[in-house]
C-alpha positions in Angstrom: 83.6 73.1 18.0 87.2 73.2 17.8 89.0 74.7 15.1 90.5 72.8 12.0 94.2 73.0 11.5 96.2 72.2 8.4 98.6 69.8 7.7 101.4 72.4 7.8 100.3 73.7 11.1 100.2 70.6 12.8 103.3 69.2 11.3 104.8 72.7 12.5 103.5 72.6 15.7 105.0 69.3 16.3 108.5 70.3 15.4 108.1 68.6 12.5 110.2 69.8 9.3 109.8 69.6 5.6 112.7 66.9 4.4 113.2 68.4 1.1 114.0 71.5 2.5 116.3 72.9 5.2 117.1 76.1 6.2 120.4 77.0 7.4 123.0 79.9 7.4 126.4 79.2 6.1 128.2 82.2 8.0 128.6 79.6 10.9 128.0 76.2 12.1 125.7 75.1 14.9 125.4 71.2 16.6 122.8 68.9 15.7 120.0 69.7 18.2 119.4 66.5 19.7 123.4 65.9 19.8 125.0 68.2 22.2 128.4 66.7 22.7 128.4 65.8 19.1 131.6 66.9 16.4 129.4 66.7 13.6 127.9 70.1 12.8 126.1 71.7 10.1 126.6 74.5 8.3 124.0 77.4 8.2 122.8 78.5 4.6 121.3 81.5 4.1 118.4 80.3 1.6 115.8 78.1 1.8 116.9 75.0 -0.6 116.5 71.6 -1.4 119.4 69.3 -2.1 118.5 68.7 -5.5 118.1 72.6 -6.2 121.5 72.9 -4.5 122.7 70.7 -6.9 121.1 72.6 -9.9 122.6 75.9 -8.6 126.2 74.1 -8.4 125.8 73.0 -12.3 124.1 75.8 -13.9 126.4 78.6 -11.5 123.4 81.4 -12.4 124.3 84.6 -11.3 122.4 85.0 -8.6 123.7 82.0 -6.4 127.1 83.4 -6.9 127.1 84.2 -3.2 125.4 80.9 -1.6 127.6 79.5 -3.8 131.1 81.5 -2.4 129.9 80.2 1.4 129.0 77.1 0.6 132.8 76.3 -1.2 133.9 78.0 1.7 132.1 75.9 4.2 133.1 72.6 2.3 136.6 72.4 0.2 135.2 68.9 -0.7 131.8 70.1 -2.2 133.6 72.3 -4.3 136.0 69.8 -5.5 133.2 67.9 -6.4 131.5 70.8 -7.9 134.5 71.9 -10.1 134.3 68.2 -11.4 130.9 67.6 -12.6 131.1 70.5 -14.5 134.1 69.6 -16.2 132.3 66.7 -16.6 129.1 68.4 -18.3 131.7 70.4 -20.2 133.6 67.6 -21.6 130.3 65.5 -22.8 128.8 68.6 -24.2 132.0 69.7 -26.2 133.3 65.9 -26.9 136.6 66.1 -25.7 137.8 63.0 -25.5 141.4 63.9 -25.0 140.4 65.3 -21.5 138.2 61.8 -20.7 140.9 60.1 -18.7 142.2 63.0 -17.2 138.4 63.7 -15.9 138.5 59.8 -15.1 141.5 59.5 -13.0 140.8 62.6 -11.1 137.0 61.6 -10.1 138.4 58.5 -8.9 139.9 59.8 -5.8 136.7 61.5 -4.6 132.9 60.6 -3.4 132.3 60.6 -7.4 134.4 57.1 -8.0 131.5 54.7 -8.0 130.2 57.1 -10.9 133.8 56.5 -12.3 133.7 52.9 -12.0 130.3 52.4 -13.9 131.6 54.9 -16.5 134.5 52.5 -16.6 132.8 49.4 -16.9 131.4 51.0 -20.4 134.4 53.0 -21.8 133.8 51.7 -24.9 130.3 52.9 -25.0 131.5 56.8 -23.7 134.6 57.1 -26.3 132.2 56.5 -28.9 129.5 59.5 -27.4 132.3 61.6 -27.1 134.3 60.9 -30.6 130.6 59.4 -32.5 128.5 62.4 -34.4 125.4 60.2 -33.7 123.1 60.5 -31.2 120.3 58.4 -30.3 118.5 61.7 -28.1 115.5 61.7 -31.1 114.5 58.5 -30.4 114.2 58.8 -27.3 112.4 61.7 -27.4 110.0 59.6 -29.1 109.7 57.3 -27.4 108.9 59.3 -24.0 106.3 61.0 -26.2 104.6 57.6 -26.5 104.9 56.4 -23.5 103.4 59.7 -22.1 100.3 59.0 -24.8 100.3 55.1 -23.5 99.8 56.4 -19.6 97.2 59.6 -20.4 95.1 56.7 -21.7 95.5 53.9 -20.1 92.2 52.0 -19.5 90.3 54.5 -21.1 89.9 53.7 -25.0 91.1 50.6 -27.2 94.5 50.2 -29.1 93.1 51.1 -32.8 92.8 54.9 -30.9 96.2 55.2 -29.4 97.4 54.1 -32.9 95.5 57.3 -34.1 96.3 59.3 -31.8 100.4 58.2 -32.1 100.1 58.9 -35.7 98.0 62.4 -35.6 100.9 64.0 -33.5 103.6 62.0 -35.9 
């Protein structure tokens, strides 16, 4: 009988990678495999990572990415361009500083963040008011996550006079 062999060893054997993560080594850059004559190259990271923990490591700047972080700037002017201003961005929304709003705005124009700019744009109203407002309407929906996260757990499973008790208990 032959032997069994798991998804990641088949998947493996194939050639087949994990999408949501890549590794590569930014010290130099290599050719897409299937693309010999190609221009496009990518760089080689030194980490396993995922896009969206790339991303993380770019906002938060922890210590110990300091280095992938140095190579991948390096490796892409435009990444840290980009980097630099979303966390401006986080900065300015988290202090409210609204003098530095259409500074932020006309700069994020002229890069890969100027659909994000537009939309901003399209509710200025709505973001002068976070930024200069003490309100906040985070509470609520905090709330209202909480029961919707009650509303999926027991869906199907009991009638609506005990999510009401259960909604209130936690209240």
């Amino acid at each position: 009988m032959p032997q069994r062999q798991s998804a990641l060893a088949r998947t493996q054997a194939a050639g087949i990678s994990r999408p949501t993560q890549q590794r590569v080594e930014l010290a130099s850059s290599t050719p897409w495999p299937h693309e010999e004559s190609s221009d496009i190259s990518i760089p080689k990271l030194s980490i396993r990572t995922s896009p969206q923990h790339t991303t993380w490591l770019i906002l938060k700047e922890p210590p110990s990415a300091k280095t992938y972080l140095e190579e991948l700037y390096r490796a892409s002017p435009e990444i840290a361009a980009l980097a630099h201003l979303g966390r401006e961005f986080f900065r300015l929304v988290r202090s409210r500083d609204l003098a530095a709003w259409p500074q932020w705005l006309e700069r994020a124009k002229h890069t890969a963040l100027r659909s994000f700019a537009s939309s901003l744009l399209r509710d200025q109203h709505a973001v002068e008011a976070a930024l200069t407002l003490p309100w906040s309407n985070g509470p609520v929906e905090g709330h209202v996550h909480r029961l919707k996260l009650i509303k999926r757990q027991m869906y199907g499973r009991a009638s609506f006079d005990l999510l009401r008790l259960r909604v209130l208990h936690q209240a």
